[in-house]
Structures are given as C-alpha cells and as structure tokens.
TIVO-2410 file (N, C-alpha, C; in nm, 3 decimals):
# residues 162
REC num residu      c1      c2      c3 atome chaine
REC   1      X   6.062   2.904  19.461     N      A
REC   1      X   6.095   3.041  19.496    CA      A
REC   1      X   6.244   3.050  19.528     C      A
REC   2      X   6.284   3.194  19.453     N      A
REC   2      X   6.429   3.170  19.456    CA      A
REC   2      X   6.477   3.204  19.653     C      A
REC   3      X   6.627   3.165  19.721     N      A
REC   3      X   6.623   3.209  19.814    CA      A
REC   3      X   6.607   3.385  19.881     C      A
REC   4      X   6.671   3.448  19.737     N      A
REC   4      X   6.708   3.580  19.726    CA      A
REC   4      X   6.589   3.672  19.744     C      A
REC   5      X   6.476   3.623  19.683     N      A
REC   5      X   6.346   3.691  19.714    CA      A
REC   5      X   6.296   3.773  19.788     C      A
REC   6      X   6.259   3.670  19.918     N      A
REC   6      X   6.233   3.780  20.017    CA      A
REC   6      X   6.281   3.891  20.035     C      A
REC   7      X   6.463   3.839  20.084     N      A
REC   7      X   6.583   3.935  20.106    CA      A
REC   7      X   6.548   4.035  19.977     C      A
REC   8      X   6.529   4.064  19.838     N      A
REC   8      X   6.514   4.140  19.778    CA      A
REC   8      X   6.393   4.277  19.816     C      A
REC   9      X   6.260   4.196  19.884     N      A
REC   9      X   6.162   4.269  19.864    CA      A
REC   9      X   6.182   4.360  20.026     C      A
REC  10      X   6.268   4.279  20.082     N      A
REC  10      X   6.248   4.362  20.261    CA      A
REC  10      X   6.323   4.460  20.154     C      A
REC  11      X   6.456   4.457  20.102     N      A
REC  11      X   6.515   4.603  20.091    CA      A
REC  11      X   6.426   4.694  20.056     C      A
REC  12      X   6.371   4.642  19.919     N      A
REC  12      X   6.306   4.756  19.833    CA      A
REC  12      X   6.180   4.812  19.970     C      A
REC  13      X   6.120   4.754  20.091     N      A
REC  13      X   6.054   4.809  20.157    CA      A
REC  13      X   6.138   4.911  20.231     C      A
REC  14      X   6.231   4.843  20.276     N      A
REC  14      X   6.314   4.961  20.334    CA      A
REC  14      X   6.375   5.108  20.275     C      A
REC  15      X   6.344   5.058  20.192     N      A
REC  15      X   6.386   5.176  20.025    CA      A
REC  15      X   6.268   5.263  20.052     C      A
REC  16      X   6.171   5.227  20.007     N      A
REC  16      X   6.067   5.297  20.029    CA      A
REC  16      X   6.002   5.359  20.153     C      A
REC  17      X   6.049   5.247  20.268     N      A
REC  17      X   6.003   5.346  20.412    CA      A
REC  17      X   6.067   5.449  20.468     C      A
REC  18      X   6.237   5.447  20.393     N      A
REC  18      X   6.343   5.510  20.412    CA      A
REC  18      X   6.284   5.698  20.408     C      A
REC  19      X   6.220   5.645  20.214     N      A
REC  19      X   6.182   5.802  20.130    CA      A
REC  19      X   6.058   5.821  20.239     C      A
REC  20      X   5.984   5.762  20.310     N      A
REC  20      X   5.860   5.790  20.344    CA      A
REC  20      X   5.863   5.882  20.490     C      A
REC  21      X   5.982   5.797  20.568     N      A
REC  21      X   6.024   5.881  20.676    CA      A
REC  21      X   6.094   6.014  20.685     C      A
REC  22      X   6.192   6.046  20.568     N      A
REC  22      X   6.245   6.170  20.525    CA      A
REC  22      X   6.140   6.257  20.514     C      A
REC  23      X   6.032   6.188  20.415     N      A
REC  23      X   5.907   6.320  20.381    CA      A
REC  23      X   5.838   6.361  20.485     C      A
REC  24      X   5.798   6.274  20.573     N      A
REC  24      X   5.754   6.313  20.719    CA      A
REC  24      X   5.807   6.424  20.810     C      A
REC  25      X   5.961   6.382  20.815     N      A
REC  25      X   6.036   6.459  20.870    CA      A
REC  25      X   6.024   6.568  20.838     C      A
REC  26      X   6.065   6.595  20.726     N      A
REC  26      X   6.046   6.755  20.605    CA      A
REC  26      X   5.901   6.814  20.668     C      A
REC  27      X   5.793   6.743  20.625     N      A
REC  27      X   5.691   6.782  20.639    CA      A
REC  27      X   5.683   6.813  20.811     C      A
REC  28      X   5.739   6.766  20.932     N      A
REC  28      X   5.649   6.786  21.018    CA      A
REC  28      X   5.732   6.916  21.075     C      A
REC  29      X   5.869   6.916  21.011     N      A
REC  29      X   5.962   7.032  21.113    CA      A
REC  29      X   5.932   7.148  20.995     C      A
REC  30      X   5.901   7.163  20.892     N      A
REC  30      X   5.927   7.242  20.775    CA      A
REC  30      X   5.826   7.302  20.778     C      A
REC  31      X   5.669   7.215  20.739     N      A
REC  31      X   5.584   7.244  20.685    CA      A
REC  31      X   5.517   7.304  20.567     C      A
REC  32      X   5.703   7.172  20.499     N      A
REC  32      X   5.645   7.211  20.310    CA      A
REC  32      X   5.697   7.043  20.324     C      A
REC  33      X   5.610   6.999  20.188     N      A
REC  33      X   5.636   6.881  20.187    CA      A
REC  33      X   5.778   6.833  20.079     C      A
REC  34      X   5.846   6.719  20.039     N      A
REC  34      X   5.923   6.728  19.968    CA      A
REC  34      X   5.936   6.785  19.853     C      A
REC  35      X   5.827   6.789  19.736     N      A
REC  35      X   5.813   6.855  19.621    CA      A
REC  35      X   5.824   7.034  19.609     C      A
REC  36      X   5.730   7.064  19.758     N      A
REC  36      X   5.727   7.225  19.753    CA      A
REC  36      X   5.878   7.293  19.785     C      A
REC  37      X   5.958   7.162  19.912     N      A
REC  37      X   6.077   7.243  19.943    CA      A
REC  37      X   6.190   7.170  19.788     C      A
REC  38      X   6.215   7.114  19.692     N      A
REC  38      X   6.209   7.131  19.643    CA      A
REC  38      X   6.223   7.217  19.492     C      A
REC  39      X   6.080   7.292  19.494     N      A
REC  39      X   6.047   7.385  19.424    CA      A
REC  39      X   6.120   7.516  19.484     C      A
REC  40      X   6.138   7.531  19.611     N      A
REC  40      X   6.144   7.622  19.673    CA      A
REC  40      X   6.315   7.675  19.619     C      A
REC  41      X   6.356   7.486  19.644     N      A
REC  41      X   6.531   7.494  19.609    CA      A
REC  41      X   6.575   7.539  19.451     C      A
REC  42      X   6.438   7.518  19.379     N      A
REC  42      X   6.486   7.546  19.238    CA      A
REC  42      X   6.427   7.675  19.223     C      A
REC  43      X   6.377   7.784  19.298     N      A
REC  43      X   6.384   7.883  19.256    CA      A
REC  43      X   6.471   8.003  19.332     C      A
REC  44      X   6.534   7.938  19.428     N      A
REC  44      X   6.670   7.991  19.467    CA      A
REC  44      X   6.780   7.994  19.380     C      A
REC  45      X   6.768   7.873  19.303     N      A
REC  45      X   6.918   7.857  19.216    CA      A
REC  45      X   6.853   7.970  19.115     C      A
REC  46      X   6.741   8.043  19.056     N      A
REC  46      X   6.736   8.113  18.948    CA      A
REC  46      X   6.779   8.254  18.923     C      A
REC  47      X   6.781   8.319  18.834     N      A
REC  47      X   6.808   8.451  18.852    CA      A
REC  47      X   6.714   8.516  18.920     C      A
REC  48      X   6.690   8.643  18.980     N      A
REC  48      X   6.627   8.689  19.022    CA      A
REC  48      X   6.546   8.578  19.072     C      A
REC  49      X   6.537   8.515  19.169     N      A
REC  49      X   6.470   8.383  19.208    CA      A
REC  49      X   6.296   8.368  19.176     C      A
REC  50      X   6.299   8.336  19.047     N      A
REC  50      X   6.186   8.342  18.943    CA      A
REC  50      X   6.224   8.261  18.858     C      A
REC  51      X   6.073   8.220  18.851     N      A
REC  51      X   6.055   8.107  18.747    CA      A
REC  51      X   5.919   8.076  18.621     C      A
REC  52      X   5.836   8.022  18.541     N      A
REC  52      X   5.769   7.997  18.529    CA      A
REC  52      X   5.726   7.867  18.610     C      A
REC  53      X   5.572   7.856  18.607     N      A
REC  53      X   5.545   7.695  18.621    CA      A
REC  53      X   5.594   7.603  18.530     C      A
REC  54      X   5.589   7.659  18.429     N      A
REC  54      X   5.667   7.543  18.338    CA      A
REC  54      X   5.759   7.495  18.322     C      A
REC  55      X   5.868   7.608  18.409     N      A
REC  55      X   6.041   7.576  18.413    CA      A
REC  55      X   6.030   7.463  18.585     C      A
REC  56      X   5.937   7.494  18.654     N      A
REC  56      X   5.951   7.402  18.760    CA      A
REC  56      X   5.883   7.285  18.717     C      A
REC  57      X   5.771   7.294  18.612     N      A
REC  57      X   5.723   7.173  18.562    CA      A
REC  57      X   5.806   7.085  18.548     C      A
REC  58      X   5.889   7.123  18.428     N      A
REC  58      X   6.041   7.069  18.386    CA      A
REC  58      X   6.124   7.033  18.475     C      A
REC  59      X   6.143   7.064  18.566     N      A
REC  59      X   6.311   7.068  18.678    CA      A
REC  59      X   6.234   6.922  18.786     C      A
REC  60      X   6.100   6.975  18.841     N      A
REC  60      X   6.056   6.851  18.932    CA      A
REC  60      X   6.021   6.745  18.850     C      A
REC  61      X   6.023   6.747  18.712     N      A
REC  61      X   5.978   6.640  18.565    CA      A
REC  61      X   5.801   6.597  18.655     C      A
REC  62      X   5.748   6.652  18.652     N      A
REC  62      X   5.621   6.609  18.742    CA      A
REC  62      X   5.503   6.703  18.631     C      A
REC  63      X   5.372   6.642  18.679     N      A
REC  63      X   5.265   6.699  18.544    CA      A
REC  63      X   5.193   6.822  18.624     C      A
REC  64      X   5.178   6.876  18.498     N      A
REC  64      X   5.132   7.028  18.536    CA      A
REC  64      X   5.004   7.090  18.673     C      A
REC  65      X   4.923   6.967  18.658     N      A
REC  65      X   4.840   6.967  18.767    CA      A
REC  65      X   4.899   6.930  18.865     C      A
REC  66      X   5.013   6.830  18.923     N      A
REC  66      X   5.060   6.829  19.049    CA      A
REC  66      X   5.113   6.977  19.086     C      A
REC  67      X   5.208   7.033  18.987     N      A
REC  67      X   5.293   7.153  19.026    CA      A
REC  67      X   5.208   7.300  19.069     C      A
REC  68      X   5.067   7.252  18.976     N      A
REC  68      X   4.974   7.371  19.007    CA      A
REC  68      X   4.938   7.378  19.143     C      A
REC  69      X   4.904   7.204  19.223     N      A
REC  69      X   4.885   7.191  19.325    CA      A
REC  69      X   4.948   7.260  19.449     C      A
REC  70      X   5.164   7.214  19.389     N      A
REC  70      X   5.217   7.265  19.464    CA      A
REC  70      X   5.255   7.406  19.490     C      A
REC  71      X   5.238   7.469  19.369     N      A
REC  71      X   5.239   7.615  19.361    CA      A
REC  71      X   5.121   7.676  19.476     C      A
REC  72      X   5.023   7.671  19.455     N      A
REC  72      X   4.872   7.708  19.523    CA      A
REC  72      X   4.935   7.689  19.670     C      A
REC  73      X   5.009   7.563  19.705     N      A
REC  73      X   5.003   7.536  19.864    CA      A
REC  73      X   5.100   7.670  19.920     C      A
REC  74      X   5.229   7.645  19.817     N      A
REC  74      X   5.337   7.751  19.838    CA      A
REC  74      X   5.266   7.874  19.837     C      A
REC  75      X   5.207   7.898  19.751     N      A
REC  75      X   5.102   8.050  19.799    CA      A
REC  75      X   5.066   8.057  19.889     C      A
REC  76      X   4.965   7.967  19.955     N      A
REC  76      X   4.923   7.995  20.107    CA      A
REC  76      X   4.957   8.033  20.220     C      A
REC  77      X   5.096   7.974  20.203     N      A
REC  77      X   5.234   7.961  20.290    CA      A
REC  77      X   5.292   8.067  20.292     C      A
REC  78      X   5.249   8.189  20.208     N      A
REC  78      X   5.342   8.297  20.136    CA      A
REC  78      X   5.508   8.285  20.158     C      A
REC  79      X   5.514   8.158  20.114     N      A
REC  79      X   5.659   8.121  20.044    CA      A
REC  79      X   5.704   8.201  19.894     C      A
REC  80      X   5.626   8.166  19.793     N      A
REC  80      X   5.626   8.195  19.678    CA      A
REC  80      X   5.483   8.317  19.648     C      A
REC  81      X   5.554   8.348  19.531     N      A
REC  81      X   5.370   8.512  19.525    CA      A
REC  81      X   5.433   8.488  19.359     C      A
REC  82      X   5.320   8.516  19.298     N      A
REC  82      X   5.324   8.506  19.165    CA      A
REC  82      X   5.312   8.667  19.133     C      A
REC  83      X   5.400   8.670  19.024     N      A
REC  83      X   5.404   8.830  18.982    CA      A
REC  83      X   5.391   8.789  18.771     C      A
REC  84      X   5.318   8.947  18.765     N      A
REC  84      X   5.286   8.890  18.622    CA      A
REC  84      X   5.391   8.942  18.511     C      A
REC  85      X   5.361   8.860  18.378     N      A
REC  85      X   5.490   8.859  18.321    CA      A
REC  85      X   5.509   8.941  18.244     C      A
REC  86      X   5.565   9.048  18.233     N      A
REC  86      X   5.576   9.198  18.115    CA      A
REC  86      X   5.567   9.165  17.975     C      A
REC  87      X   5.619   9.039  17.963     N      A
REC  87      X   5.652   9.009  17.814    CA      A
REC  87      X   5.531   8.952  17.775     C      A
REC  88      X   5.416   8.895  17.889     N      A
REC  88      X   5.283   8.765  17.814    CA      A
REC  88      X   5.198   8.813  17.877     C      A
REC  89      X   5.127   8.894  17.855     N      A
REC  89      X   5.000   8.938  17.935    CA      A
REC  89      X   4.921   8.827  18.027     C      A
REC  90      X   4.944   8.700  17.953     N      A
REC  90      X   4.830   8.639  18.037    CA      A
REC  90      X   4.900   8.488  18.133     C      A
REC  91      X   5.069   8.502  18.125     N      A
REC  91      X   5.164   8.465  18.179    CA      A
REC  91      X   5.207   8.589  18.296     C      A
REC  92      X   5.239   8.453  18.395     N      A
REC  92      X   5.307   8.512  18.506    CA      A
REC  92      X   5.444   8.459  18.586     C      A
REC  93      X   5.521   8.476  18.672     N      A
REC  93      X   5.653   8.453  18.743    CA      A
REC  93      X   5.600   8.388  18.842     C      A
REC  94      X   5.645   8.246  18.901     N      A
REC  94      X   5.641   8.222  19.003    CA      A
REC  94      X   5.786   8.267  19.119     C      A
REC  95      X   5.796   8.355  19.202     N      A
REC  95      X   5.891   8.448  19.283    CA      A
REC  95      X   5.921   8.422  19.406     C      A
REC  96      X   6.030   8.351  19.478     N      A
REC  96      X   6.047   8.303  19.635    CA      A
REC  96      X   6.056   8.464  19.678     C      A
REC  97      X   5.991   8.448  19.744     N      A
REC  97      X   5.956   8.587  19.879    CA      A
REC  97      X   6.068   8.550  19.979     C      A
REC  98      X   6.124   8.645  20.084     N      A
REC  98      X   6.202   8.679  20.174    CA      A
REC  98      X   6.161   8.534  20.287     C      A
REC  99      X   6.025   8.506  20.330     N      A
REC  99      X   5.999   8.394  20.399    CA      A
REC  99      X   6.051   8.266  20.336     C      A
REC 100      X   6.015   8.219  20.196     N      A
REC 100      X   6.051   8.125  20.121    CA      A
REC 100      X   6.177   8.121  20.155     C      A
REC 101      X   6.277   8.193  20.131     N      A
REC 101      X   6.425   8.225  20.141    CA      A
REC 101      X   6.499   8.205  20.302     C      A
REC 102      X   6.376   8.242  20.362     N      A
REC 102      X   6.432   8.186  20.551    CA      A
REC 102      X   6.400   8.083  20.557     C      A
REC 103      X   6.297   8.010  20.525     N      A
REC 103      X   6.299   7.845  20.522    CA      A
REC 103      X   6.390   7.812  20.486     C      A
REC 104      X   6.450   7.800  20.344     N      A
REC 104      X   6.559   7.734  20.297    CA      A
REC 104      X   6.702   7.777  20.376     C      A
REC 105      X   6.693   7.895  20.404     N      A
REC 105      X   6.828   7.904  20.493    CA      A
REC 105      X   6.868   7.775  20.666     C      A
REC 106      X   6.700   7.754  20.680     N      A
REC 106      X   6.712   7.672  20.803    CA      A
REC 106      X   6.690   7.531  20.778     C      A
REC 107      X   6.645   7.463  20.657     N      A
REC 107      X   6.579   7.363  20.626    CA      A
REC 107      X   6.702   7.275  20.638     C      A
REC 108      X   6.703   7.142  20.663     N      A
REC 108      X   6.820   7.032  20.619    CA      A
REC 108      X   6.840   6.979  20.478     C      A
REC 109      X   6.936   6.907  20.514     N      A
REC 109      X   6.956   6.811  20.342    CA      A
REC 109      X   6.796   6.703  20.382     C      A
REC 110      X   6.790   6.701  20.217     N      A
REC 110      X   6.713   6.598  20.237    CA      A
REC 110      X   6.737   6.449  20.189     C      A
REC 111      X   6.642   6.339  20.207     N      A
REC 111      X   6.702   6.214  20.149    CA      A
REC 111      X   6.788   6.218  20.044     C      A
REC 112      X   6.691   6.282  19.950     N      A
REC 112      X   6.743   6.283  19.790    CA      A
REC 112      X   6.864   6.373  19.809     C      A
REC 113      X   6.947   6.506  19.868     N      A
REC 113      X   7.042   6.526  19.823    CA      A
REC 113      X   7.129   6.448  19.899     C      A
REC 114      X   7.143   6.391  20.035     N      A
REC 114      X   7.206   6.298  20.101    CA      A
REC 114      X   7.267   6.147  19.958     C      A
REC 115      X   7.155   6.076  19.903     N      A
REC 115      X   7.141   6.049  19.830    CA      A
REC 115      X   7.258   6.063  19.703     C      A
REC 116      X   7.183   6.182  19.654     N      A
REC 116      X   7.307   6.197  19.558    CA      A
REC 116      X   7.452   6.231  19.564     C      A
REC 117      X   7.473   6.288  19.684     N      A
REC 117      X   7.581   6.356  19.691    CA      A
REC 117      X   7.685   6.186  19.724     C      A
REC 118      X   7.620   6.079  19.788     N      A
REC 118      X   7.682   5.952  19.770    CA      A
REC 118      X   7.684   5.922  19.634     C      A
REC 119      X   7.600   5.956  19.561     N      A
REC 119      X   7.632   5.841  19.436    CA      A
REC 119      X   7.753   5.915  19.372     C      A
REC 120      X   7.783   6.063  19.397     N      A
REC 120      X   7.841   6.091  19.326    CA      A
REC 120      X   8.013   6.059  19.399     C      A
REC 121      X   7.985   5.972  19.474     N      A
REC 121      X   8.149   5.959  19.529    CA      A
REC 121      X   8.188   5.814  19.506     C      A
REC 122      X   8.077   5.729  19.417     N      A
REC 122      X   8.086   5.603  19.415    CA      A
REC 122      X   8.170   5.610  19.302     C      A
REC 123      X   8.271   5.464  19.289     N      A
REC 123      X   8.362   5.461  19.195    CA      A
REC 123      X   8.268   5.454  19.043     C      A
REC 124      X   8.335   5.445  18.891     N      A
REC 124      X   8.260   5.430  18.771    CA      A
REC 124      X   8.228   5.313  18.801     C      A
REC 125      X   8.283   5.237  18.807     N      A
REC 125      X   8.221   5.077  18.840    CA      A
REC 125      X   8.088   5.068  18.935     C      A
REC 126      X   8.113   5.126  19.032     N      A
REC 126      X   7.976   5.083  19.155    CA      A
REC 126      X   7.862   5.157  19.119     C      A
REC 127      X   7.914   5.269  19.008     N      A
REC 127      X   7.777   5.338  18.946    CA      A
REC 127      X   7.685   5.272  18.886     C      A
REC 128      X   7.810   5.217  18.780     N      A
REC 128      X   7.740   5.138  18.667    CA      A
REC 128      X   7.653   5.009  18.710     C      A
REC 129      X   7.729   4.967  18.827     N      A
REC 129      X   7.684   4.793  18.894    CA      A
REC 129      X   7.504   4.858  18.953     C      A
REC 130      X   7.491   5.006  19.037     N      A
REC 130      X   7.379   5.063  19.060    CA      A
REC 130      X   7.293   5.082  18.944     C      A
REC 131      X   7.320   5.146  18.903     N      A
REC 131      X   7.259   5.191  18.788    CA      A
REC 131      X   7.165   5.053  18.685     C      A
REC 132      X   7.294   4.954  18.683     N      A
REC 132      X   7.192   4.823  18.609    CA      A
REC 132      X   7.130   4.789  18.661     C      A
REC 133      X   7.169   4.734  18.803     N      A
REC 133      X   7.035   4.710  18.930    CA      A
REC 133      X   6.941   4.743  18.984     C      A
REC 134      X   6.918   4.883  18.954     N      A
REC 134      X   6.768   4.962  18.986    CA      A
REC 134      X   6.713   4.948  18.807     C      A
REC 135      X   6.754   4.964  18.736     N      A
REC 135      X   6.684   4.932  18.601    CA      A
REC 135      X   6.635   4.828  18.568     C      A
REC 136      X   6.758   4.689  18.658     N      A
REC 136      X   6.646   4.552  18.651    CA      A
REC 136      X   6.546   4.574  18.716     C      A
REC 137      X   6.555   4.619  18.876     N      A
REC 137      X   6.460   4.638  18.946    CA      A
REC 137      X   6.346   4.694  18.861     C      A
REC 138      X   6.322   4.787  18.765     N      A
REC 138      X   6.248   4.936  18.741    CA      A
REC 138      X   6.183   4.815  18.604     C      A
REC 139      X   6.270   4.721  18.564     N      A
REC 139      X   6.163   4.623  18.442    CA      A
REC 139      X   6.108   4.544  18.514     C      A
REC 140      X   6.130   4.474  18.648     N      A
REC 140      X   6.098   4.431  18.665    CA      A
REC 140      X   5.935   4.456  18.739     C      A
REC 141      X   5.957   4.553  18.832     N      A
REC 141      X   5.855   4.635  18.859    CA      A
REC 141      X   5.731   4.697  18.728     C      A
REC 142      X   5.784   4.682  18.582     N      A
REC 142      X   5.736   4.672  18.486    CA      A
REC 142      X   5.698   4.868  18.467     C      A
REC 143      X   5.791   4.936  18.542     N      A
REC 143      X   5.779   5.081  18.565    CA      A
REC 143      X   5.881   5.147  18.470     C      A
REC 144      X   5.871   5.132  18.365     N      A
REC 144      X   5.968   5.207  18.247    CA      A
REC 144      X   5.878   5.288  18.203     C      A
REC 145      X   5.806   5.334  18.179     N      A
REC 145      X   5.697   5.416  18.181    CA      A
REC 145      X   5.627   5.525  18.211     C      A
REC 146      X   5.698   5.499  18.349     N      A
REC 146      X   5.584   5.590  18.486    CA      A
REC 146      X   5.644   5.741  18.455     C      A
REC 147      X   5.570   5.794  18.473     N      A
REC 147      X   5.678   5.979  18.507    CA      A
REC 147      X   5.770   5.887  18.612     C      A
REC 148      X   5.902   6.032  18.637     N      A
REC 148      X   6.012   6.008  18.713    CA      A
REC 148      X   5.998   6.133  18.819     C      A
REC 149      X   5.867   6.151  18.871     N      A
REC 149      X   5.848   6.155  18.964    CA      A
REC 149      X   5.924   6.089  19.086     C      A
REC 150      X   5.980   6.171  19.216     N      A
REC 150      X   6.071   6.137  19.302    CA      A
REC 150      X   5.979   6.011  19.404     C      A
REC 151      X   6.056   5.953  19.437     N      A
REC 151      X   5.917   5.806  19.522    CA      A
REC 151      X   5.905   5.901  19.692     C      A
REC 152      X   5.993   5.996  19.691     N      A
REC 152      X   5.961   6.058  19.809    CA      A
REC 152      X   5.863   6.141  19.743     C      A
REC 153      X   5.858   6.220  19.640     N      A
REC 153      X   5.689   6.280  19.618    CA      A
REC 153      X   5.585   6.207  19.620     C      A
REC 154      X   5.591   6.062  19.566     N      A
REC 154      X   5.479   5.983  19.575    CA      A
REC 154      X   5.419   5.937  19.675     C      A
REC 155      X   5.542   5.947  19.773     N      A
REC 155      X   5.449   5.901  19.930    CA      A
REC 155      X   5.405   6.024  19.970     C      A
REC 156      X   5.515   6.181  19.994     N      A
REC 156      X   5.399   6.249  20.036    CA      A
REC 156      X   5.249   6.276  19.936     C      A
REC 157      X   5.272   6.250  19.828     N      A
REC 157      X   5.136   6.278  19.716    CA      A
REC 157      X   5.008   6.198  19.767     C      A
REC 158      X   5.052   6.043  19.868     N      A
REC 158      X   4.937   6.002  19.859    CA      A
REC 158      X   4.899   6.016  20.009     C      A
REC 159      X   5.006   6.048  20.094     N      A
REC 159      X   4.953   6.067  20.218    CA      A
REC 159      X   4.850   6.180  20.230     C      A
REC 160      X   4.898   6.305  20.156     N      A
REC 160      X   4.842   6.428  20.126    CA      A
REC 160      X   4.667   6.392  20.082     C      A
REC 161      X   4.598   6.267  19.980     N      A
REC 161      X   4.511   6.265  19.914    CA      A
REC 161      X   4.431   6.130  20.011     C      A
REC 162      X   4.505   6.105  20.159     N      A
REC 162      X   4.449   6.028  20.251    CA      A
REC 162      X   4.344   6.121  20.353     C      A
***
C-alpha cells in the first residue's frame, strides 16, 4: 500500500463532508435544499423569471424525475407556481413568485458558488494541475459516466430518501 493512500481518501472524505455540511446548512436556515435553491437561482437569472422544466432540466444537468421532484417541493413552498404556456396547450412555465424572490434576496453563497468563484482566481496552471487531478480522481472512482449531478445534490438526494 502506497504511503499516499490513506492521506488521499481522508481528503476526498473531507470533500464530501465539506458538500454535506453546506447542504444541511442551506437546508436547515433556508428550507430549500441545494438543488431547489439552486433552481430558484436559475430562474431569477431568466427573463421574466420563467422557465420550462426542461430549461432547468438542462441548467441543474439532473434527470427529469429528480427536477419534477424538485419542482413539486418548490410548489408547496409557494416559491415557484406554474403558469400555462400560450404557445403549447399542454406545456406550462415554471415562475419564481415574490416569496421565491425574498428567499433569494436573504439566502447566502453556497459551497458551490464559494467554490467557483475560487477556481476562477486560480492561475491557468493551478487550473489545469486541478482539473487533471479530479479527472484522475473521477477514473479512478471509475465515475466517467455518472450524470454530473452536483455531490452536494447527492447528499441532500439521499438524506431526503432516508
């Protein structure tokens, strides 16, 4: 066994308890979980802050039955209200409501934009040195494959189905 090993696998735990504690957080002060706030953020950036499911399908890259999931919760919440679509009779708008819109005004950064907003200050070099190193990681893990689903959706996805 190489010495590096262990030291490899504590990070990647810490990696992962890192995303697990953010979603908590989100979830316990928010009471949307990472995917819905999210959804919530991508239908602020839209025009008239409307969307299809399919354009959030696309944006969270996640499968249509999770997003249906998260749509339905956001309904409950009357975050989001679906309005129907003039142009498809049997299509409709998913629409952030005035509440949806006060959440996000109070909500924090989350892991993931904390996250990116570092990578994007890292030199071309320390990108590239990242970038190969989570891809060894990602063959090695044998996960080239998987949807690219966020690993902070996956923990709240399975805490949610506990």
């Amino acid at each position: 066994m190489n010495h590096n090993q262990p030291n490899i696998l504590t990070l990647i735990r810490k990696i992962i308890r890192s995303a697990d504690i953010d979603s908590k957080r989100i979830e316990k002060e928010f009471g949307v979980s990472i995917p819905q706030l999210l959804t919530l953020q991508f239908l602020d950036m839209q025009k008239d802050f409307k969307a299809t499911s399919t354009q959030i399908k696309n944006h969270l890259e996640l499968n249509a039955s999770t997003v249906t999931g998260i749509i339905n919760r956001l309904l409950s919440k009357d975050l989001i209200a679906k309005i129907p679509n003039p142009k498809d009779g049997r299509g409709y708008f998913i629409i952030l409501t005035a509440k949806g819109s006060h959440l996000l005004k109070k909500s924090p950064l989350t892991l993931q934009d904390t996250i990116s907003k570092k990578i994007e200050s890292l030199t071309l070099e320390q990108s590239e040195t990242l970038y190969k190193g989570i891809g060894l990681l990602i063959n090695l893990l044998e996960a080239e494959d998987l949807d690219t689903t966020p690993l902070i959706t996956l923990c709240d996805d399975l805490s949610k189905k506990q």
